[in-house]
KOLFI-793340 format. One record per residue (C-alpha): residue number from 1; chain; z, y, x. Coordinates in Angstrom, 3 decimals, decimal comma. Layout:
residues N
> pos  unit  c3  c2  c1
> NUM  A  Z  Y  X
...
END
This chain:
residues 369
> pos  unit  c3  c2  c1
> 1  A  123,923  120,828  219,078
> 2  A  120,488  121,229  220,528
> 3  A  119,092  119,265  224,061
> 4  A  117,496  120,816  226,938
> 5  A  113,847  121,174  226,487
> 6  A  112,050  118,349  227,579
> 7  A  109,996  120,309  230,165
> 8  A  113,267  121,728  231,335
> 9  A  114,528  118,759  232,209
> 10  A  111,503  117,266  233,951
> 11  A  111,392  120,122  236,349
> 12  A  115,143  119,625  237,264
> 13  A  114,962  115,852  237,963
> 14  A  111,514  116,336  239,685
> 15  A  111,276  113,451  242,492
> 16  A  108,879  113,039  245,480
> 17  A  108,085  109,496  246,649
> 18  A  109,400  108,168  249,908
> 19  A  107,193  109,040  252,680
> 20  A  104,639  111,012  250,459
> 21  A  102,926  107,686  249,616
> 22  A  102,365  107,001  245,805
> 23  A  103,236  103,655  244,745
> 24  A  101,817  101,232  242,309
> 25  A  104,589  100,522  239,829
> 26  A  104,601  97,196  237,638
> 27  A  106,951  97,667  234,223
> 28  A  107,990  94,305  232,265
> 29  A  108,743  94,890  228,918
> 30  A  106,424  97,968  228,901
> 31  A  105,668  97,857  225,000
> 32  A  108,772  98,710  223,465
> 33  A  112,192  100,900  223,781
> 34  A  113,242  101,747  227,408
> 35  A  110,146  100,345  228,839
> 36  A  107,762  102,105  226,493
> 37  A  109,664  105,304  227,673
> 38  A  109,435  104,766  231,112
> 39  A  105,528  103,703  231,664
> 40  A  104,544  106,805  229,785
> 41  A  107,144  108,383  232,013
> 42  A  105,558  106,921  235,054
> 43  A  101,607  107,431  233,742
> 44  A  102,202  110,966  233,481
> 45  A  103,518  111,386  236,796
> 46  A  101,602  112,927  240,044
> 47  A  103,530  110,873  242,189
> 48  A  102,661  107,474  240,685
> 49  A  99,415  105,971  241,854
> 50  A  98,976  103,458  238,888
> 51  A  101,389  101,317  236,607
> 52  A  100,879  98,331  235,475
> 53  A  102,179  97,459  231,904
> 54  A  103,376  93,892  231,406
> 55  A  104,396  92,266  227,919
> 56  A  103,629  89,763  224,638
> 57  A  101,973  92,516  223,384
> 58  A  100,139  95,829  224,099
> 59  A  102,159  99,252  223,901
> 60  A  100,353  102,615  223,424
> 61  A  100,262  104,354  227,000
> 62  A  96,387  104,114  227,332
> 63  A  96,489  105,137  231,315
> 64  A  98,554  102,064  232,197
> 65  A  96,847  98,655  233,241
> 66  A  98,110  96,003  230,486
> 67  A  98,718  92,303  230,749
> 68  A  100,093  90,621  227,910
> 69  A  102,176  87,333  228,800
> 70  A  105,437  86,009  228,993
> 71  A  107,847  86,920  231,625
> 72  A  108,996  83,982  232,362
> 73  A  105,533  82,384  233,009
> 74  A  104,632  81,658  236,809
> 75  A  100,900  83,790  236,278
> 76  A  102,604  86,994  236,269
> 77  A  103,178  86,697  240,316
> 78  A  99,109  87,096  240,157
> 79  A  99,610  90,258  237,941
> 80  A  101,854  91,943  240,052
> 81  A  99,840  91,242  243,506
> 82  A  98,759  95,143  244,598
> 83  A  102,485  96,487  242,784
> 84  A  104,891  98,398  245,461
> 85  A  107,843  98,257  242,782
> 86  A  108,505  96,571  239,703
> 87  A  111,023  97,647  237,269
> 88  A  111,987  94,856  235,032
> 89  A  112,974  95,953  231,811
> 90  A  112,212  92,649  229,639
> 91  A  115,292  91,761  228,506
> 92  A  116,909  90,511  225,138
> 93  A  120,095  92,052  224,002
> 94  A  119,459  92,176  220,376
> 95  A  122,627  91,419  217,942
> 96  A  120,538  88,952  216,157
> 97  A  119,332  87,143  218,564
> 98  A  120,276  83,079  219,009
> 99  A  122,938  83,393  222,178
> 100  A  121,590  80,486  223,522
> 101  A  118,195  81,951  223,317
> 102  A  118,802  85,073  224,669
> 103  A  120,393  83,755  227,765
> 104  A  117,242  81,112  228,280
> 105  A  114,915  84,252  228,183
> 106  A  116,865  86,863  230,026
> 107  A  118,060  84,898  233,034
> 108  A  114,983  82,499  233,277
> 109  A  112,468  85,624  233,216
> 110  A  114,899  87,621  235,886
> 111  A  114,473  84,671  238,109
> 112  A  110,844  84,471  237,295
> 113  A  109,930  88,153  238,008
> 114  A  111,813  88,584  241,319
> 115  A  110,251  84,925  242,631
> 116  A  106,989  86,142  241,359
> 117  A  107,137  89,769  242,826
> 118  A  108,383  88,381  245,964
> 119  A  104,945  85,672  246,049
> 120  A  103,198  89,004  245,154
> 121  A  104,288  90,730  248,055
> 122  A  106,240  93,627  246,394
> 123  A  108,743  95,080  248,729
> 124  A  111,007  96,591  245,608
> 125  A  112,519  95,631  242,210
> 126  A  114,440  97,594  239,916
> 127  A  117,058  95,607  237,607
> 128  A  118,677  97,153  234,813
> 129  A  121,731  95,812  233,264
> 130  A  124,660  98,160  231,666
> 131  A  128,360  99,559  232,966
> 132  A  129,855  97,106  231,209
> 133  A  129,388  94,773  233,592
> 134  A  131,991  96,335  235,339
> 135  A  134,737  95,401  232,644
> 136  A  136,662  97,626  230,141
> 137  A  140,553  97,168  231,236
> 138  A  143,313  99,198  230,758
> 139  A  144,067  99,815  234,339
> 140  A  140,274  100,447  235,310
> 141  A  139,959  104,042  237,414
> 142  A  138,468  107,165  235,870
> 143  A  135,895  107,032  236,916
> 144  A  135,067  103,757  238,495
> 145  A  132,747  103,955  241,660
> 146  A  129,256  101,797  242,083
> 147  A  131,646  99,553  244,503
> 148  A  134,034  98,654  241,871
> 149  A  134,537  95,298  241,533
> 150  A  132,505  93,582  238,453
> 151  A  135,126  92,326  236,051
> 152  A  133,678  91,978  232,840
> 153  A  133,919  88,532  230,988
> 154  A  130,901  86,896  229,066
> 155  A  132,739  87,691  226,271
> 156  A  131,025  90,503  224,647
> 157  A  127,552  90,641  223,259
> 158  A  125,055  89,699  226,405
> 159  A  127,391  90,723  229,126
> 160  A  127,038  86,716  230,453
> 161  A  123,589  87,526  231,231
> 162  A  123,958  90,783  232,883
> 163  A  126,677  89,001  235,047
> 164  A  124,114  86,437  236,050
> 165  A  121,402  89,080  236,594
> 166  A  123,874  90,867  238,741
> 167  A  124,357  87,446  240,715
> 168  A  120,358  87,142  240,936
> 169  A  119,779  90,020  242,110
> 170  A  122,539  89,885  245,245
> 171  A  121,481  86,675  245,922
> 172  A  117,591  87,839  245,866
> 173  A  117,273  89,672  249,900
> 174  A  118,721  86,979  251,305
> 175  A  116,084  84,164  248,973
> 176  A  113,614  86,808  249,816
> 177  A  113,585  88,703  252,892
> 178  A  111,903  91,788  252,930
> 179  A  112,499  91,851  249,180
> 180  A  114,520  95,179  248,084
> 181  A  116,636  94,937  244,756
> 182  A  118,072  98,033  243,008
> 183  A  120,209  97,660  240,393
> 184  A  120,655  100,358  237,660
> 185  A  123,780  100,559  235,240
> 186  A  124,023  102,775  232,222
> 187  A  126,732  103,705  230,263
> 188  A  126,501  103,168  226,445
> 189  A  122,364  103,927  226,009
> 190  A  121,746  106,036  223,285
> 191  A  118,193  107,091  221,997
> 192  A  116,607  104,754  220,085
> 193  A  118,878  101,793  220,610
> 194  A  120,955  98,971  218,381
> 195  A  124,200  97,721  219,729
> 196  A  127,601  96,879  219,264
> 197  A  129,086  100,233  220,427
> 198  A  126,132  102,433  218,634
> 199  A  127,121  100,282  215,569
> 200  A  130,736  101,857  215,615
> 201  A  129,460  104,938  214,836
> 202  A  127,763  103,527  211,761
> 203  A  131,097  102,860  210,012
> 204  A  133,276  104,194  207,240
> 205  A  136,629  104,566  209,878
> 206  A  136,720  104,747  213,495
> 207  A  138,247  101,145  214,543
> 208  A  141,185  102,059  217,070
> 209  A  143,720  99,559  218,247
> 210  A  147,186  100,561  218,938
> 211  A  147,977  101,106  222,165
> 212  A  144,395  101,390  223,609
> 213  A  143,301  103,887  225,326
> 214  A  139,270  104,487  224,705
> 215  A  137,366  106,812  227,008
> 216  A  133,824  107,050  226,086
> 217  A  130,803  108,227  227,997
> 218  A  127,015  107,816  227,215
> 219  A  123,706  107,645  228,195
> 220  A  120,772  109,213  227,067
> 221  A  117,519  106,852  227,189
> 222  A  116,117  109,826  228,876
> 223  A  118,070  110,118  231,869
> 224  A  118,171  106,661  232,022
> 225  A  114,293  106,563  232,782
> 226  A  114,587  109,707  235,005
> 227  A  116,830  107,485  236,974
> 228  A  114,486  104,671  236,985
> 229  A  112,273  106,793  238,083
> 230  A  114,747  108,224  241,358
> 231  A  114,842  104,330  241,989
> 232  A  111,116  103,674  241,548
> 233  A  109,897  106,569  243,991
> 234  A  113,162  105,405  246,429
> 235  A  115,341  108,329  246,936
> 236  A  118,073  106,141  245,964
> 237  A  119,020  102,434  246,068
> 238  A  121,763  99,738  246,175
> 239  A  123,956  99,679  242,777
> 240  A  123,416  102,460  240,709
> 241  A  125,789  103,479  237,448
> 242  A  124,256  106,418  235,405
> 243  A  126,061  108,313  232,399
> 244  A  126,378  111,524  231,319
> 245  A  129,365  113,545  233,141
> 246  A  132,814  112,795  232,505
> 247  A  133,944  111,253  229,435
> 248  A  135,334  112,035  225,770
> 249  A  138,611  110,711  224,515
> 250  A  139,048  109,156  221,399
> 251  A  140,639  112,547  219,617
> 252  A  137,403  114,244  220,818
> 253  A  135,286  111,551  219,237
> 254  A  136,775  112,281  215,664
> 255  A  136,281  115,591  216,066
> 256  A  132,865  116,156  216,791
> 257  A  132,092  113,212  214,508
> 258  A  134,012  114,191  211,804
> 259  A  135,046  110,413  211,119
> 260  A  138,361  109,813  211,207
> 261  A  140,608  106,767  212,157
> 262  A  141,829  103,316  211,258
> 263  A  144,291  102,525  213,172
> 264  A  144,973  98,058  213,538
> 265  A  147,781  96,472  215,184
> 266  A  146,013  94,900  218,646
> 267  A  146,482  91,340  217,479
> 268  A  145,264  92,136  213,955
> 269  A  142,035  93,127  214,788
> 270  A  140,887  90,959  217,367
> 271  A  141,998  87,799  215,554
> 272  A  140,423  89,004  212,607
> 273  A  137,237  90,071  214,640
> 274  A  136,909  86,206  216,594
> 275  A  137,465  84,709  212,856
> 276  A  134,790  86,971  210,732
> 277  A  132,072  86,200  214,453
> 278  A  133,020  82,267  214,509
> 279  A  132,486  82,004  210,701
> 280  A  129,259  84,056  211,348
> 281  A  129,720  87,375  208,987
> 282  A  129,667  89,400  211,862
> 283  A  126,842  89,870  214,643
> 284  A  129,589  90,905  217,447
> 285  A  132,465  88,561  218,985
> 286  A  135,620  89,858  219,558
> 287  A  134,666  90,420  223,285
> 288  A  132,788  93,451  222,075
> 289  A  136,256  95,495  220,730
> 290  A  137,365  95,572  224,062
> 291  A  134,673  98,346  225,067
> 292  A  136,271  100,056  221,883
> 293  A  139,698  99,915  223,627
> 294  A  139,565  100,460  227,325
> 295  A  138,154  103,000  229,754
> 296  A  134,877  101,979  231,374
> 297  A  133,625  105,167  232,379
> 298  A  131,375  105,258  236,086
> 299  A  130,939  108,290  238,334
> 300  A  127,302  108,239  239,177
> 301  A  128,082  109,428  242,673
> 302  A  125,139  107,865  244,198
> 303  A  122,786  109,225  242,155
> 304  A  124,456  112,328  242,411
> 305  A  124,290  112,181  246,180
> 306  A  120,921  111,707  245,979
> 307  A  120,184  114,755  243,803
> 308  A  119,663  113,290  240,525
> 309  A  121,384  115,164  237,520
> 310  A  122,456  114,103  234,136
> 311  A  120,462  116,600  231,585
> 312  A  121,898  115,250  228,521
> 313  A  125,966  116,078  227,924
> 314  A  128,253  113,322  226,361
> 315  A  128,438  115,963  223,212
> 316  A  124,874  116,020  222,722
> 317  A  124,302  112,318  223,334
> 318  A  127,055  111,753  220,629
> 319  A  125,417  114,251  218,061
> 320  A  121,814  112,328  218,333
> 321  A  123,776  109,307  217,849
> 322  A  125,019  110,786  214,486
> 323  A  121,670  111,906  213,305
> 324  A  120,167  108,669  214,187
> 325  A  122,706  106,527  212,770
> 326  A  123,050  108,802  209,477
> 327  A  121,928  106,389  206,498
> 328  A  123,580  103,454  208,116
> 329  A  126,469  101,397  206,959
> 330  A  128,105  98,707  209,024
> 331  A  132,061  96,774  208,156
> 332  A  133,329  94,926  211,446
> 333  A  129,982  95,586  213,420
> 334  A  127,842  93,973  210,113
> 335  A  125,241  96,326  208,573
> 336  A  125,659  96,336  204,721
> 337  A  123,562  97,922  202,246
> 338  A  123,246  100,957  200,439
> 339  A  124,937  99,246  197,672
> 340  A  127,649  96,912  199,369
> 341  A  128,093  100,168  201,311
> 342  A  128,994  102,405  198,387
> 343  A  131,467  99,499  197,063
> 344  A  133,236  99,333  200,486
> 345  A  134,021  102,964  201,100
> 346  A  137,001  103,344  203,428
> 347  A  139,787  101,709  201,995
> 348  A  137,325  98,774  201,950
> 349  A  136,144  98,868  204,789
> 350  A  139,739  97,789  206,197
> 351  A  139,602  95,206  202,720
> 352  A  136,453  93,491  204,498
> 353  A  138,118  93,396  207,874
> 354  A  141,405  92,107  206,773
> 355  A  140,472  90,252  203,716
> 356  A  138,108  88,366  205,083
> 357  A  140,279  86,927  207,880
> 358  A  142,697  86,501  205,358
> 359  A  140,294  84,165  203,490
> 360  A  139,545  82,342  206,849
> 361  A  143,292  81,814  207,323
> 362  A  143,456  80,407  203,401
> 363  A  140,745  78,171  203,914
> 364  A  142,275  76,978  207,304
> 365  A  145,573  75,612  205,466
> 366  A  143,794  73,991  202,578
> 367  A  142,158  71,635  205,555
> 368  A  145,372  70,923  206,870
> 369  A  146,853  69,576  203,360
END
């Protein structure tokens, strides 16, 4: 299925900064993925004075002003002196990652930036975090509003840290008068991206639990700067979830993706997923199935409100996904090679999932003897 053309869908999401005034924009994690994206975004841009890049190392877009260093480091308040908004897009949400780790970098350089850009004297700063903050239940509205209440556990793959982000950045206005916090929530980001959700894609079967009822909506990393970029230039602000419109259901999934079903009893496969994460032969805990199972999808209406249009549909989102994922070969979230790949197949895919907790359970009761 082909995308609108790119020029196509500049024009229709073509902002004007508040006031006529072009702003100096600051972009943390500038170098790479979404934040790469969105500085060449911004650079290119008539209503952007000037952007300042920041990151551990230097990213291509020549017309931005770089300064490689460490988020969390107390020097970037100096960088940032002269920046109207700062979008801070420096996060760590890689599978691999230490937990630990990640949670040390993402929350400590959250704090860091909005103390920093506060010292600085920057009036505006854009968070992004995900809709899953928002919980995937199985009595969750369709579609949830930006007011729903944030249920989400820490128990999926960085969701902790976009809880405590969230928490920062209420708490933020009131440590820092005058200081303006947006937040921005996509649905599941697709362009360019490695997760636990883009992952499902990547297998043999289609993982469904009985009983659940999945309703999935995406996000192209496109609109999600073109957002950004509503935020930036502030024609919109508060809490902001951004997705394509509507949703798919899970019959529509297997349809356009060709891949069909394995079907697991509920308590099957997330015992089996918590046993293969604890004994570490799986990047993603159980927490992550959940967003598998339950409904999570957001509206957008404030966005919408404000004029800002989705250009990508959830069936085009879901076909890049496809093409970009083609090659790939993951069992229970756990990327296997072209060999182990070929081996597994189908029926063994659902061999690695349940043989492998069956091992876990064998081992178990040879301790207890």
């Amino acid at each position: 299925m082909s995308s609108p053309d790119p020029q196509v869908r500049a024009a229709r999401n073509h902002t004007t900064p508040a006031g006529g005034r072009r702003p100096v924009v600051a972009v943390t994690g500038a170098a790479t993925g979404v934040g790469a994206l969105l500085t060449e975004r911004l650079a290119a841009s008539e209503e952007i004075k000037q952007v300042v890049a920041v990151d551990e190392r230097r990213g291509e877009c020549d017309a931005a002003e770089w300064h490689i260093l460490d988020v969390r480091d107390p020097a970037i308040a100096e960088k940032l002196r002269g920046a109207d908004v700062v979008v801070h897009l420096a996060l760590d949400l890689d599978l691999g990652s230490d937990a630990a780790a990640r949670t040390a970098y993402n929350v400590r350089g959250t704090q860091t930036v909005l103390t920093a850009a506060a010292a600085a004297g920057v009036h505006r700063v854009v968070l992004c975090t995900s809709a899953m903050v928002y919980g995937a239940l199985p009595d969750n509205e369709l579609p949830l509003s930006e007011d729903a209440e944030l249920r989400a556990t820490a128990e999926a793959t960085g969701v902790g840290d976009l809880l405590e982000i969230e928490r920062l950045a209420r708490r933020a206005p009131r440590a820092h008068p005058g200081l303006n916090v947006t937040v921005v929530r996509p649905a599941i980001l697709v362009g360019g991206t490695d997760t636990a959700l883009t992952r499902y894609f990547e297998s043999p079967r289609l993982l469904v639990v009985a009983g659940s009822r999945p309703a999935w909506q995406f996000c192209h990393v496109e609109d999600l700067c073109s957002a950004l970029e509503y935020a930036v230039l502030e024609k919109v602000d508060g809490e902001l979830a951004v997705g394509c419109d509507g949703w798919l259901e899970q019959e529509e999934v297997e349809e356009l993706s060709g891949i069909r079903r394995m079907e697991l009893p509920s308590a099957v496969a997330l015992g089996a997923a918590a046993r293969l994460h604890r004994i570490g032969l799986t990047p993603s805990p159980a927490g992550d199935l959940a967003y598998t199972m339950y409904p999570w999808v957001v509206s957008g209406s404030r966005l919408h409100d404000a004029g800002w249009r989705a250009q990508w549909t959830n069936e085009e989102v879901l076909a890049e996904l496809l093409a970009e994922v083609t090659g790939r070969h993951t069992v229970a979230g756990r990327r296997l090679g072209r060999k182990d790949a070929t081996a597994a197949g189908a029926a063994g895919a659902t061999v690695a999932l349940l043989g492998a907790a069956a091992v876990v359970r064998r081992a178990r009761k040879a301790r207890r003897r």
